[in-house]
C-alpha positions as CSV (number, residue, x, y, z in Angstrom):
1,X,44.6,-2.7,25.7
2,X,43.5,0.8,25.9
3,X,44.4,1.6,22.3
4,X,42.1,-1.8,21.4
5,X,39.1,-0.5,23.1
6,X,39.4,2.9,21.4
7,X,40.6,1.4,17.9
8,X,37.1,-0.9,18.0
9,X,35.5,1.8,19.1
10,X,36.1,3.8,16.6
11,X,35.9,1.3,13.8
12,X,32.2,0.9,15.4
13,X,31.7,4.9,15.2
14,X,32.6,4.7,10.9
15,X,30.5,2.0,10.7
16,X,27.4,3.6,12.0
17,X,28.1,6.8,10.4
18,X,28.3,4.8,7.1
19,X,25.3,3.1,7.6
20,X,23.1,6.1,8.7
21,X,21.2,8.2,5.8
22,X,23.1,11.0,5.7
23,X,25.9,9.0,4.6
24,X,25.5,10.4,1.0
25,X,25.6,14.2,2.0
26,X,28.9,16.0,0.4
27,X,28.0,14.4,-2.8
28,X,28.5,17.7,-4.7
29,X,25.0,17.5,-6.3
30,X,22.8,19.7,-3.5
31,X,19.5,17.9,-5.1
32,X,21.3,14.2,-4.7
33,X,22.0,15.1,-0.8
34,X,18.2,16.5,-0.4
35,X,16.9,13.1,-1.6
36,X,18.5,11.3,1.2
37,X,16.4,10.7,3.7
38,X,13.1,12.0,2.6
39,X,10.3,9.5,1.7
40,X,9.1,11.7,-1.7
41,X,10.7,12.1,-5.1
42,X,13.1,15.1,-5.6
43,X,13.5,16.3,-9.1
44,X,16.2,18.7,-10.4
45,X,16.7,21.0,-13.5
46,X,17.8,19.8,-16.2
47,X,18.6,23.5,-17.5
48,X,18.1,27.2,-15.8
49,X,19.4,28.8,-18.8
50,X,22.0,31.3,-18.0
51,X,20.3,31.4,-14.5
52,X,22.4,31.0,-11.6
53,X,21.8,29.0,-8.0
54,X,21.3,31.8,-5.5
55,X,19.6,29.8,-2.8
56,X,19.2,26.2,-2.0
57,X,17.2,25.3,1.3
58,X,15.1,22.6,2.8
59,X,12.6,24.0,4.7
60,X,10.3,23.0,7.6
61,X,6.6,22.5,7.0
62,X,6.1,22.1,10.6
63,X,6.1,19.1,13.1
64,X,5.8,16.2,12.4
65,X,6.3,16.7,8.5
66,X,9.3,16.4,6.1
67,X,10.8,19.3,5.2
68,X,10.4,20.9,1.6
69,X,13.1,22.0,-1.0
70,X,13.1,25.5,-2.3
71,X,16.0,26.4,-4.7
72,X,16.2,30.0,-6.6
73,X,18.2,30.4,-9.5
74,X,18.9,34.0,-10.7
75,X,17.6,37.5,-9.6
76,X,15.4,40.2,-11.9
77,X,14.6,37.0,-14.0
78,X,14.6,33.9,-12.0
79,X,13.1,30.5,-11.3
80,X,12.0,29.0,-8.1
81,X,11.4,24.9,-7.8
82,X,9.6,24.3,-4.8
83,X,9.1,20.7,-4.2
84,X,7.4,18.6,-1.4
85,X,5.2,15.7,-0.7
86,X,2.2,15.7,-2.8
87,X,0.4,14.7,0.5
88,X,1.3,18.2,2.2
89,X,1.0,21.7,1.2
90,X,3.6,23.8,2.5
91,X,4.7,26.5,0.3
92,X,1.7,29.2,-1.4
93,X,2.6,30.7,-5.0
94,X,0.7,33.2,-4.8
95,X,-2.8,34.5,-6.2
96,X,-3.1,34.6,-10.0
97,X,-5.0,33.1,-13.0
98,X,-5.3,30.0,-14.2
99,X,-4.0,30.4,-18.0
100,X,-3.8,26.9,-19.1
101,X,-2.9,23.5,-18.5
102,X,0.2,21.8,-19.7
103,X,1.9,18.4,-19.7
104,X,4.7,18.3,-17.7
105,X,6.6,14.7,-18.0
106,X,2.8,13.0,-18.5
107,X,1.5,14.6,-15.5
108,X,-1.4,17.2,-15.9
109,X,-0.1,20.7,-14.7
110,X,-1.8,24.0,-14.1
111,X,0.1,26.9,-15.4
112,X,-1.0,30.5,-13.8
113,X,-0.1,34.1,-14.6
114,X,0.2,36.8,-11.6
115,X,-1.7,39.4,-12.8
116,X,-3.0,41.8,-10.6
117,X,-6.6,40.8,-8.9
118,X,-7.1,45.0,-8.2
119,X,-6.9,45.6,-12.1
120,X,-10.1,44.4,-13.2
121,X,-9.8,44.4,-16.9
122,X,-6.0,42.9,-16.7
123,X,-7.1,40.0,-14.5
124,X,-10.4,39.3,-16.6
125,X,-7.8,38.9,-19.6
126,X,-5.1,37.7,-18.3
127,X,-3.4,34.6,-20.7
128,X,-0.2,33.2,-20.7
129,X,1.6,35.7,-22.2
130,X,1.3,37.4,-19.4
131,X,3.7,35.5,-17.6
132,X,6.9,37.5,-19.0
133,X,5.4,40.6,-17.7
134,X,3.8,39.8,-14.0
135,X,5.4,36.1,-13.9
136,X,3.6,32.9,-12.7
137,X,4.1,28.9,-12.5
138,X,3.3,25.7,-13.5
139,X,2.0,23.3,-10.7
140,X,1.5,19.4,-10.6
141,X,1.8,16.2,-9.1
142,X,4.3,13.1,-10.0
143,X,3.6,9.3,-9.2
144,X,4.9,7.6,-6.7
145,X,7.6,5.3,-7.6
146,X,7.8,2.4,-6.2
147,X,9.8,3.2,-3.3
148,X,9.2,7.0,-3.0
149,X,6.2,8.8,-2.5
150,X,4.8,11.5,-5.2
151,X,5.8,14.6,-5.4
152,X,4.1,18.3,-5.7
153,X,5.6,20.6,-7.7
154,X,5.6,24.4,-8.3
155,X,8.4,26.3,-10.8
156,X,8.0,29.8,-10.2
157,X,9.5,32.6,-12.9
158,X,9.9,36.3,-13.1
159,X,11.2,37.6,-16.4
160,X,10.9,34.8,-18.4
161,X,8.0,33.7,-20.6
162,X,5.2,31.4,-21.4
163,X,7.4,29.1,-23.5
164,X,10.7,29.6,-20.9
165,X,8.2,28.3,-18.0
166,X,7.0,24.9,-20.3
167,X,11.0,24.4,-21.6
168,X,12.1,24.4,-17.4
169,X,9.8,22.5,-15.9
170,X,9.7,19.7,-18.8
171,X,13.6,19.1,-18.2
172,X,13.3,18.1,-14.6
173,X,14.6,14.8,-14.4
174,X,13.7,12.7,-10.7
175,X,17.1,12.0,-8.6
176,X,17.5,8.4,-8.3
177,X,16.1,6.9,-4.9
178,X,18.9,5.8,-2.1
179,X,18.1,3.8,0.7
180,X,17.8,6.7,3.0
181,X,14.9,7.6,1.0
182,X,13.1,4.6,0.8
183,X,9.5,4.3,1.8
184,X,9.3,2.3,4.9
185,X,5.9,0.0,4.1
């Protein structure tokens, strides 16, 4: 009888775990496991170039909020993608120029260069080629889907140019929503 009660208990115990949204966690893919279980739209690289993962985290943007993704790829010249719900700001880039706007996968994006504010003449012409030499980012917002909320998002480089920037953040490609992830209405 004893090893009944534990057998059903147990088969009770994988069910739940099955069920719950962390279920998909172990996939391999670390953007895949982020997605499950947060309500907004993660998006992953499609190429860093010869740029390694150094450092994947979520991150807390204090109570009550999701937490935000922040993933580093290289060292001397890198890329950040820092990614949360449009509705929250959590992470700061930093103060720099706006140099342009871009397209990013039909979303309007604001691309800045981080020249130096105590160098008069460099920050009153700072332009996008700049961005090799001080670095910068491209910033926007993606819809929401249908069952996942927009997301804000910031691609960071250091080392890498104007051109690098645009080729990056146009090759993110949105991680398919699970049903840990799914809006509740």
């Amino acid at each position: 009888m004893r090893k009944i009660v534990i057998g059903a208990l147990l088969s009770l115990l994988m069910l739940d775990t099955s069920l719950s949204p962390t279920y998909a966690m172990g996939s391999g893919n670390k953007y895949v496991d982020a997605q499950t279980g947060l309500s907004y739209q993660i998006w992953q690289p499609g190429s860093t170039g010869d740029l390694i993962l150094n450092s994947f985290k979520l991150l807390s943007c204090g109570a009550k909020k999701e937490k935000w993704l922040a993933a580093t790829y290289g060292e001397q010249r890198s890329v950040q993608f820092l990614e949360t719900d449009a509705a929250v700001q959590c992470s700061n880039p930093g103060l720099g120029v706006k140099v342009a706007t871009a397209t990013i996968n039909g979303a309007k994006a604001t691309i800045v260069a981080f020249c130096d504010p105590a160098n008069s003449k460099q920050w009153k012409n700072c332009k996008t080629s700049d961005i090799h030499n001080y670095g910068g980012y491209a910033m926007w917002k993606t819809k929401a889907t249908k069952l996942l909320h927009a997301t804000s998002i910031e691609v960071l480089v250091s080392g890498l140019t104007y051109a690098d920037l645009l080729k990056i953040s146009r090759g993110m490609k949105p991680i398919a929503a699970s049903a840990g992830s799914i809006i509740s209405k």
